[in-house]
C-alpha atoms as one frame of an Amber mdcrd trajectory, in Angstrom:
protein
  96.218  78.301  98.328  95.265  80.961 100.790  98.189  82.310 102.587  97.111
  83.512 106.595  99.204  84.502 109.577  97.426  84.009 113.093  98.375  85.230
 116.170  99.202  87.999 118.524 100.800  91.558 117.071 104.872  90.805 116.194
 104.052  87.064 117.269 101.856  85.545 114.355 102.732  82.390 113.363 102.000
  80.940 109.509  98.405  78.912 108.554  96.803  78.132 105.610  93.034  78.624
 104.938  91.300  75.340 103.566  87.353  75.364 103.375  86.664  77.922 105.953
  89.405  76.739 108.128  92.691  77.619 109.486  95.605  74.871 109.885  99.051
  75.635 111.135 101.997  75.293 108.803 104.393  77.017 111.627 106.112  73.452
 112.549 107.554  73.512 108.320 108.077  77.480 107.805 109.080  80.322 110.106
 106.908  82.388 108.709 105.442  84.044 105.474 108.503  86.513 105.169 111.218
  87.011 102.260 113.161  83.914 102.890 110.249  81.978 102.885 109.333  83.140
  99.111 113.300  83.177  98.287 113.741  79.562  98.729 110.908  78.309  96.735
 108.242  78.172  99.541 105.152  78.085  97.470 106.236  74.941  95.758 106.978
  73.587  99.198 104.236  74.468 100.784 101.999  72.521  98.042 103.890  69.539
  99.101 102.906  70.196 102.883  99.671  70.238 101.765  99.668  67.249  99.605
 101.832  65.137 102.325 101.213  66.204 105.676  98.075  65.892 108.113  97.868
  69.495 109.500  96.435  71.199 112.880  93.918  72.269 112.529  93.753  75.934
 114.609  89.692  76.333 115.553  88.612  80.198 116.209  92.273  82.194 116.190
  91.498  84.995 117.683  93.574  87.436 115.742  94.169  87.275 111.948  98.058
  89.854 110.934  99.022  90.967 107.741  99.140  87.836 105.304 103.005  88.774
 104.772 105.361  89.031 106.977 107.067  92.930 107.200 108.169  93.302 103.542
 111.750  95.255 102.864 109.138  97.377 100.788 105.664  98.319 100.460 105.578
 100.305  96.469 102.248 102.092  95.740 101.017 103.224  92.368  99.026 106.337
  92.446  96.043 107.891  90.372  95.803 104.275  88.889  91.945 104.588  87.792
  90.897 107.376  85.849  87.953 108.178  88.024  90.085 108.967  91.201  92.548
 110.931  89.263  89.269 113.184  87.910  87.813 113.559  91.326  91.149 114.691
  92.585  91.466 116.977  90.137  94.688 115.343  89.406  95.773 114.567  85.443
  96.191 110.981  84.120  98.933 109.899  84.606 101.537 108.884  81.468 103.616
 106.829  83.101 102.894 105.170  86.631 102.919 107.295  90.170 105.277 105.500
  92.530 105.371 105.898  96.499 106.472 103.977  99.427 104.683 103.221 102.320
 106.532 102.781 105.347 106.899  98.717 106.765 105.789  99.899 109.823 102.299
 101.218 108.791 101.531  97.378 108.410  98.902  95.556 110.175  96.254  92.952
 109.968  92.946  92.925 108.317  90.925  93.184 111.305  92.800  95.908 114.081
  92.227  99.169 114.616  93.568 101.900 112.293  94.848 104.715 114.643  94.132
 108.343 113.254  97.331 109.897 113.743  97.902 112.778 116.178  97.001 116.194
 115.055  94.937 114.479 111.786  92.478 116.168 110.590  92.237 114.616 107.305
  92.570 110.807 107.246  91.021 108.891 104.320  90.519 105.418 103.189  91.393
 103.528  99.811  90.648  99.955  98.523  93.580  98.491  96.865  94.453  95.428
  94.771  98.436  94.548  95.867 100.526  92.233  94.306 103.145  90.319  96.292
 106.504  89.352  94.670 107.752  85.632  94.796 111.370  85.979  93.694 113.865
  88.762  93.154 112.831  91.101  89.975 115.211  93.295  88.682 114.426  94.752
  84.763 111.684  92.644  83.877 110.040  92.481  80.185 105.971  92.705  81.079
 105.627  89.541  78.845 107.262  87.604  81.749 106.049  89.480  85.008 103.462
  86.994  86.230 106.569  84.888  86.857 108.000  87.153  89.843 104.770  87.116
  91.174 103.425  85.041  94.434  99.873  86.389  94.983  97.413  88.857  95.672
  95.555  90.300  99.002  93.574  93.096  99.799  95.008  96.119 101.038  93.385
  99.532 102.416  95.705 102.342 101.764  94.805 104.711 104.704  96.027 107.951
 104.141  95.649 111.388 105.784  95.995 114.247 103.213  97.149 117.150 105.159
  99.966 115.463 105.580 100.065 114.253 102.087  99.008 116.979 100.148  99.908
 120.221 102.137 102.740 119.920 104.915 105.755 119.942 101.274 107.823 116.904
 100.055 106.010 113.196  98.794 103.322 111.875  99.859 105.074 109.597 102.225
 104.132 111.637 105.072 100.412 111.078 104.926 101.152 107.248 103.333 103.169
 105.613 106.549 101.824 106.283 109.701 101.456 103.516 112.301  98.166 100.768
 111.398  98.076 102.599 107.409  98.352  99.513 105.654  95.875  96.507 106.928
  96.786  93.771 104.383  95.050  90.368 103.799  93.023  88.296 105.543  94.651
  86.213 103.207  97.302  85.503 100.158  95.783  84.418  97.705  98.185  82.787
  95.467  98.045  82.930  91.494  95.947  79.886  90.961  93.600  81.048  92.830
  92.581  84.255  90.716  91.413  83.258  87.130  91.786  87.055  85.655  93.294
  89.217  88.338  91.849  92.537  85.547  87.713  91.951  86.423  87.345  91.572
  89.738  85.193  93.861  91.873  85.787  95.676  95.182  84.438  98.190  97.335
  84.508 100.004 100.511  81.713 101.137 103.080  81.594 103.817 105.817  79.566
 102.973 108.706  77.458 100.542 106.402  77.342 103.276 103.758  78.693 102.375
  99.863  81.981 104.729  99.250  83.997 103.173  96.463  82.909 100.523  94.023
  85.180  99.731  90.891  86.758  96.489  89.245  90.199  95.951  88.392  89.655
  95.704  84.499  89.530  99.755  85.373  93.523 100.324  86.126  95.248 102.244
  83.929  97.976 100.364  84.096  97.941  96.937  84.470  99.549  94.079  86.451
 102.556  92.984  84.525 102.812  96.607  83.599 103.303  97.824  87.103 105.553
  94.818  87.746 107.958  95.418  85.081 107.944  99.236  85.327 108.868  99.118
  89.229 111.858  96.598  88.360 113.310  99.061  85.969 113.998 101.377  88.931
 114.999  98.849  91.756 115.255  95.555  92.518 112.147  93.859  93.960 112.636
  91.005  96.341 110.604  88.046  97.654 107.482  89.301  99.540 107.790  93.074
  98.719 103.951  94.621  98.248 102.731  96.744  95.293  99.481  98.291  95.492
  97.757  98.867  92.328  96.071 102.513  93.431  92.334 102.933  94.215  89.626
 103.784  92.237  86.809 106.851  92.590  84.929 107.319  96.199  87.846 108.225
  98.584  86.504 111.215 101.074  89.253 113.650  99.450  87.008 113.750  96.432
  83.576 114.043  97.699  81.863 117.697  97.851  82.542 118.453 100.721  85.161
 115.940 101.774  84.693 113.571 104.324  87.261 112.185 106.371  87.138 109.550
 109.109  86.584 110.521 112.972  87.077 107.751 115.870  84.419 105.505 115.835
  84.024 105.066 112.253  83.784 101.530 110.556  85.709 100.386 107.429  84.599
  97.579 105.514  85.932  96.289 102.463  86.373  93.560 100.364  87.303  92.119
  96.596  86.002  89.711  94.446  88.846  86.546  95.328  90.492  88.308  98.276
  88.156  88.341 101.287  86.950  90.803 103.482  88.488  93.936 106.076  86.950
  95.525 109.017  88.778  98.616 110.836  87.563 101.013 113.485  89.175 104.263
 113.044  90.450 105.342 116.788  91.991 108.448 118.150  95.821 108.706 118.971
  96.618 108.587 122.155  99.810 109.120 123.849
């Protein structure tokens, strides 16, 4: 199944995507949020599905963030080898963990706002993982069982504030519109081998990042079983696997996104994103 939410900003309301086309679920679930994974709603959403004529919703003229506002949004850092090396940043042994603030969320298709005072803000096509139930110390053998789905995720970042102003990266990681998410959830059955699929990103039209998921360095039930030995992840939280080589940090000279600029990106499974970077304003 393909997991959308349609609507206005803070007002989307939960669809499914069946053949090209949207129908409304909102009259059986409140929404795609952590009580709607807590209580089993994957298995009840099937039934929907299987029992139910739906709405259909024809041309929605806003797709949101396929999940609801998570109580977390966990990043993995210098995941593929090749963006560690262009950052001049060392492998990493064990796995890079960062938050993302819930509030950077947004959908696939708005605007990502380039913060005030940025001078440096960057793009970054991610695999994410979304959890289905609560995971709490988690052998890797059995991780694909707290696990709901997949989307696409851009993890906008702006590396002054990352990089140079002290503290985590959290600075440059959260800022208002820095995590589009979706179009869609794709849910497990829907990805045969989430470790070889393909993605990229393009500037303006112009190929940035290209890489495939078999190049993580650490893998899917890895992630999810390392992040549950440190807290408890709960029903819709979002990991995001890291991003491989091509970001604008690691191009000679760097190159870093002005207002006007397009983002496009997309992964093998997981659909398409299109952003236009625009200025801050007051």
């Amino acid at each position: 199944m393909k997991l959308v939410r349609l609507g206005d900003l803070n007002n989307e309301k939960p669809a499914v995507l069946i053949d090209g086309k949207y129908f409304d679920v909102s009259p059986y679930f409140q929404d795609f949020n952590e009580s709607f994974f807590e209580q089993g709603g994957i298995t009840k959403l099937e039934n929907v599905l299987q029992n139910e004529i739906l709405e259909e919703i024809p041309n929605p003229k806003r797709i949101g963030s396929c999940v609801a506002r998570p109580s977390k949004i966990i990043c993995v850092g210098l995941n593929y080898a090749d963006h560690a090396k262009e950052t001049g940043a060392a492998i990493p042994t064990e796995p890079i963990l960062f938050f993302k603030s819930t509030s950077a969320l947004s959908g696939p298709f708005d605007d990502v706002i380039i913060p005030k005072n940025s001078v440096k803000t960057d793009w970054e096509v991610e695999f994410a993982i979304v959890i289905g139930k609560k995971a709490s110390y988690v052998n890797e053998e059995d991780a694909y069982d707290y696990v709901a789905g997949y989307c696409l995720h851009n993890d906008v970042s702006e590396r002054e504030f990352q990089l140079e102003r002290g503290g985590n990266w959290s600075k440059g990681k959260g800022c208002d519109t820095f995590a589009p998410l979706g179009p869609f959830l794709a849910t497990k059955d829907e990805i045969l081998d989430v470790h070889n699929l393909n993605m990229w990103l393009d500037i303006n039209g112009q190929r940035f990042q290209t890489s495939n998921t078999k190049q993580l360095i650490f893998n899917v039930p890895q992630i999810v079983s390392y992040i549950s030995q440190f807290m408890t992840l709960l029903p819709g939280d979002v990991i995001s696997t890291g991003t491989p080589h091509g970001v604008g940090l690691g191009l000679n000279p760097p190159v870093f996104l002005k207002p006007g600029d397009v983002m496009t990106l997309g992964m093998d499974g997981l659909g398409e994103q299109k952003q236009k970077a625009i200025a801050y304003t007051a």
